[in-house]
C-alpha positions in Angstrom: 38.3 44.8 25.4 36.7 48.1 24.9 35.0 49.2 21.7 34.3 52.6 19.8 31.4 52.7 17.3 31.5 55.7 15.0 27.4 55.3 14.7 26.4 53.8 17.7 24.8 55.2 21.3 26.4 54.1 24.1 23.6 51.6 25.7 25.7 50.3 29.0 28.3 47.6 29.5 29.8 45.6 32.1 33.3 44.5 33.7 34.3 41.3 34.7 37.2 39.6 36.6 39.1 37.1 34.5 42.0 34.7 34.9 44.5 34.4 32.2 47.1 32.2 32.9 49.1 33.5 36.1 47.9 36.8 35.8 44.0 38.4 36.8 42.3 40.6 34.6 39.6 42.9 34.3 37.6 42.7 31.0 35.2 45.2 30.4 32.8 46.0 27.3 30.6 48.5 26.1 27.1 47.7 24.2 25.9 50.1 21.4 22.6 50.5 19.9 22.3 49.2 16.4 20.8 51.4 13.4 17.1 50.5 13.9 17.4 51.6 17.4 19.2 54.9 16.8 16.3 55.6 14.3 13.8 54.8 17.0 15.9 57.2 19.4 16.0 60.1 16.9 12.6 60.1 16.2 11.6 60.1 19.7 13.9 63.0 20.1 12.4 65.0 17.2 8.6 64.8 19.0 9.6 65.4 22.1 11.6 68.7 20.1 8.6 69.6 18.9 6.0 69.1 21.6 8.3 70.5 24.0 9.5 73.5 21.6 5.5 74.1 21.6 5.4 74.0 25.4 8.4 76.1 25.7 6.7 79.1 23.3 4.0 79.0 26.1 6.3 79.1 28.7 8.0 82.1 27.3 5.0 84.3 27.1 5.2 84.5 31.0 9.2 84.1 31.3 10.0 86.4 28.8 8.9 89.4 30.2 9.8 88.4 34.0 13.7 87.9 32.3 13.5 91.3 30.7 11.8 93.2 33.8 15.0 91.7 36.0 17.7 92.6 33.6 17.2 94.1 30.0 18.8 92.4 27.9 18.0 89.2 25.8 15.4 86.5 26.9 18.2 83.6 25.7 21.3 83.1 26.7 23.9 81.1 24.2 27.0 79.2 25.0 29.5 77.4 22.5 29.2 73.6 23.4 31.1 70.6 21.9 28.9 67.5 20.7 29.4 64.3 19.1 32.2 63.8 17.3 34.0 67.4 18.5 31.0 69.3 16.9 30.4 72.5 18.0 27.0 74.2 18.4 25.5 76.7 20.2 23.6 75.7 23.6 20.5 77.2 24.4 18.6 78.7 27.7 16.6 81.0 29.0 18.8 84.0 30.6 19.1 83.7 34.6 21.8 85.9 35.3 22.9 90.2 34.8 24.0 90.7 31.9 27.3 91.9 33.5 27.7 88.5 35.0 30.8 87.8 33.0 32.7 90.4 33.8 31.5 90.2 37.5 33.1 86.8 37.8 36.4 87.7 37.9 35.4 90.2 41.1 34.2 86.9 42.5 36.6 84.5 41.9 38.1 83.9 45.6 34.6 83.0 46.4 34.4 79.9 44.1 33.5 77.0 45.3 34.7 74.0 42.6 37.9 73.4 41.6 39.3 73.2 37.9 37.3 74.6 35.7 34.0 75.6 36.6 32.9 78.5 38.7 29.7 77.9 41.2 29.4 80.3 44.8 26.5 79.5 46.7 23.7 82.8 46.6 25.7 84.1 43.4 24.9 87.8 43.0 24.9 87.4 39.2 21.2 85.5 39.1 18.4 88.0 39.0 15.4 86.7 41.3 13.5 85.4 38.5 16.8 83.5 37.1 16.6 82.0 40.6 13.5 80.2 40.3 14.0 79.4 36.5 17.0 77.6 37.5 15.3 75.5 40.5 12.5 74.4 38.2 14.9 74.2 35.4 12.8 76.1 33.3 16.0 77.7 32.2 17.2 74.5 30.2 13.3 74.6 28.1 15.2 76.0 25.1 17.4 73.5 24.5 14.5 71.6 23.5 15.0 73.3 19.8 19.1 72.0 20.1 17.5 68.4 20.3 14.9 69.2 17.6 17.9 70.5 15.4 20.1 67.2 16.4 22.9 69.5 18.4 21.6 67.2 21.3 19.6 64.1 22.7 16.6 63.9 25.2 19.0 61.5 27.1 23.0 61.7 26.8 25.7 63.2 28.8 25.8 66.6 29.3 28.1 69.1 26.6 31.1 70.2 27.6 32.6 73.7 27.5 35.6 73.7 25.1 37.8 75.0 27.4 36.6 71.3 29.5 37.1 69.5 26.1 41.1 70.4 26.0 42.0 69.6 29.3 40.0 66.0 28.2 42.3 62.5 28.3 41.4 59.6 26.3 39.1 58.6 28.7 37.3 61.3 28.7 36.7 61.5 25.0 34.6 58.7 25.0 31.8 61.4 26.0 32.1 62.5 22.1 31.1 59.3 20.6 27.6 59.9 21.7 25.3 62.6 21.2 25.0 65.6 24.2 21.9 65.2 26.3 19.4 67.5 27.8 19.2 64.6 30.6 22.5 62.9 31.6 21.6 58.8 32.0 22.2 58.7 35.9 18.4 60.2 36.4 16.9 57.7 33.4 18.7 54.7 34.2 20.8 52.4 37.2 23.2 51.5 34.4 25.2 54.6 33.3 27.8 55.2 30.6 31.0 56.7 32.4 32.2 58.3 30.0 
């Protein structure tokens, strides 16, 4: 048996191999946090938000200028993303690429390297030099540090989807939106992650 908790955070579950009469099963069940913990979770996330939206305002004083220099253009960089529940919010970051680098996909679309949905080419052309080394440091995700302050997103949770990712979604899939979108998915935090 599998259960769905409209206010609970996925915590990790487990399967096991059962006999029931001549036939085997698998049983599998997923633990959620209870209220007190979520409270405890929240308010973590709302210090880290702010320490971390302080840190990022430092940060910015050197990036900022480095992003502009590259490519004028705006510092940040926003993209619809679906959170819990089929929310929608707008994800932050710091810019990395052109600010053509839309329309300069479609030009480089034989050169993808993923199937489906999403669009990755190893040296892409669209990242300016300094979007390069924001993006190895992951500087670029600092910003998203006010999402989690806001309560768009978590310190730890699975990663927001693209709407265009949450239609193609089965039921399985949708278990993602029972829990709040991370900044850190669970497999770097933890040995016992959610797949969701």
């Amino acid at each position: 048996h599998t259960g769905i908790a409209k206010n609970g955070t996925a915590q990790g579950g487990y399967k096991q191999i059962e006999k029931i009469g001549d036939y085997t099963v698998v049983t599998s069940s997923v633990n959620y946090a209870n209220t007190s913990a979520l409270l405890v979770k929240r308010g973590m996330d709302i210090v880290g938000g702010l320490v971390g939206c302080l840190f990022t305002l430092i940060i910015m004083i050197f990036v900022g200028p480095a992003i502009y220099i590259a490519s004028p253009g705006p510092i940040f960089f926003s993209q619809e993303r679906i959170g819990r529940n089929g929310r929608k919010f707008k994800m932050y970051k710091f810019r990395s690429m052109y600010m053509d680098a839309e329309e300069r996909k479609k030009e480089l679309m034989a050169q993808n390297e993923m199937n489906g949905l999403m669009f990755k080419m190893q040296d892409d052309p669209r990242i300016t030099k300094v979007g390069k080394f924001i993006r190895k440091t992951s500087i670029d995700e600092l910003p998203q540090l006010w999402n989690i302050l806001k309560g768009d997103m978590s310190i730890v949770g699975p990663r927001p989807a693209l709407p265009r990712e949450v239609e193609q979604y089965g039921d399985y899939e949708k278990q993602r939106l029972y829990v709040t979108p991370g900044l850190s998915c669970y497999w770097p935090v933890s040995y016992t992650h959610l797949r969701a």
